[in-house]
N, C-alpha and C positions, 0 to 999 in steps of 0.2 A: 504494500500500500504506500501509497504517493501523499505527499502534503496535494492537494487541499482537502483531503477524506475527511468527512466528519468524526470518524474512529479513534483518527489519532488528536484530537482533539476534546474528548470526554474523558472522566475518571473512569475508570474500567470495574467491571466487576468482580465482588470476591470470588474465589472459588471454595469452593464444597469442598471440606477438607474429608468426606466420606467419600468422593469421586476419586480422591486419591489413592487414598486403601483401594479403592474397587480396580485402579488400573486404568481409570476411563481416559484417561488422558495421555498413557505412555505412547501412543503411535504418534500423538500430537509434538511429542517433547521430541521424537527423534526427526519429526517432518521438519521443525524448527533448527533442531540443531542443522542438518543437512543445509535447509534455505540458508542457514546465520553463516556457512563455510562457504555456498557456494556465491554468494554476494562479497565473500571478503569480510567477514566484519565479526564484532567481537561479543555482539550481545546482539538480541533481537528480542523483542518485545511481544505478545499477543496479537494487540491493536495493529501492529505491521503487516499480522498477514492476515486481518480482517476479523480477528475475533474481541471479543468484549467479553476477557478473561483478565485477571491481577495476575502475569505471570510471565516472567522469561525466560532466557538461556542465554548462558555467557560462553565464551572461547573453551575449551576443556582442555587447554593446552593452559592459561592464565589459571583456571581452578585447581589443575594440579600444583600448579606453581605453589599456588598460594594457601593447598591445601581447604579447599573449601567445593561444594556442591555444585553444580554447573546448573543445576536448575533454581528458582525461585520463586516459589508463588505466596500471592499476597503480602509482599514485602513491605515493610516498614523502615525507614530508616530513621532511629530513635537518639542519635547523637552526632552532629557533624564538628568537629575541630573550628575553631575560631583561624586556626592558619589556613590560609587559600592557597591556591596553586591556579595559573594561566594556562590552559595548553587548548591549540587547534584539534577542532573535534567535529569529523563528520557525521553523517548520518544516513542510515540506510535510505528514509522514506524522503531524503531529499538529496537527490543522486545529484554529485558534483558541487557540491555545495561542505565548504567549510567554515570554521567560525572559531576564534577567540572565546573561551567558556570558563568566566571563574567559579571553581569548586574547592569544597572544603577538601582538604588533603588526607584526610583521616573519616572514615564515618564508621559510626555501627549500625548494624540493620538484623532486625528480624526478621523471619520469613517461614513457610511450611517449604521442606522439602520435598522430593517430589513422592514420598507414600506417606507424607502426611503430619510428616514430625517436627514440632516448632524446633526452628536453629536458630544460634545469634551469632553474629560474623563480626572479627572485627576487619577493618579495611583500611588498608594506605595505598598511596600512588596509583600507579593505571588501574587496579582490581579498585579503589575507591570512588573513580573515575566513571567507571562503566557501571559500577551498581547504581553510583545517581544520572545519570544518563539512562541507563532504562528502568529504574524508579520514576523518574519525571516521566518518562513515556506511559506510564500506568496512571499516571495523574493528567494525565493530556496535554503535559509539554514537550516541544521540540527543544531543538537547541537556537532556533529564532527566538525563539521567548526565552533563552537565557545569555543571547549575545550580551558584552559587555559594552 
């Protein structure tokens, strides 16, 4: 999905954390992961590929790194660092298009995993980066609504 989509501009909805246990959603997590690789990019959001779900997927190459879940649903992010960081930051649903994005350099975030179990993460640098970057996309921002 493209900016001007009404999708990526709504708050998105929670997910059923019983749809999780059931599995209802694992062909979903790997259609995404596949789309988030073959686009190039490091996170992809629900609303990207038309759904009105709370829920991403990050790089699994960065989750390893960093030791953390490559999926994310219903996230929260419940503390950002008062230190920021600048860095160019594209975006899938606006192809060619880059932007200046200041973000806090540290956050922590809640979230269900993908069968259903709450996690708390903490987050620095590019993995802090990409969690509020498709946290704001579950909240119906781009990165035009967070240029500097």
């Amino acid at each position: 999905m493209h900016i001007p989509q009404n999708i990526l501009s709504k708050k998105l909805k929670p997910v059923n954390p019983e749809d999780l246990k059931s599995g209802k959603y694992d062909a979903l997590f790997e259609e995404m992961r596949e789309q988030m690789v073959v686009n190039n990019g490091v996170g992809l959001a629900a609303n990207q590929v038309g759904l009105d779900l709370a829920l991403f997927v990050i790089d699994r190459k960065l989750a390893v790194e960093h030791n953390v879940p490559d999926i994310y649903i219903n996230p929260e992010i419940t503390e950002y660092s008062k230190e920021k960081d600048e860095m160019e930051e594209g975006c899938l649903s606006i192809p060619e298009y880059f932007a200046l994005i200041n973000r806090a350099k540290k956050v922590k975030l809640k979230a269900l995993d993908k069968n259903g179990h709450k996690i708390k993460i903490k987050a620095r640098g590019l993995l802090a980066k990409v969690l509020q970057h498709e946290t704001d996309h579950l909240n119906g921002l781009t990165i035009q609504d967070r240029q500097t």
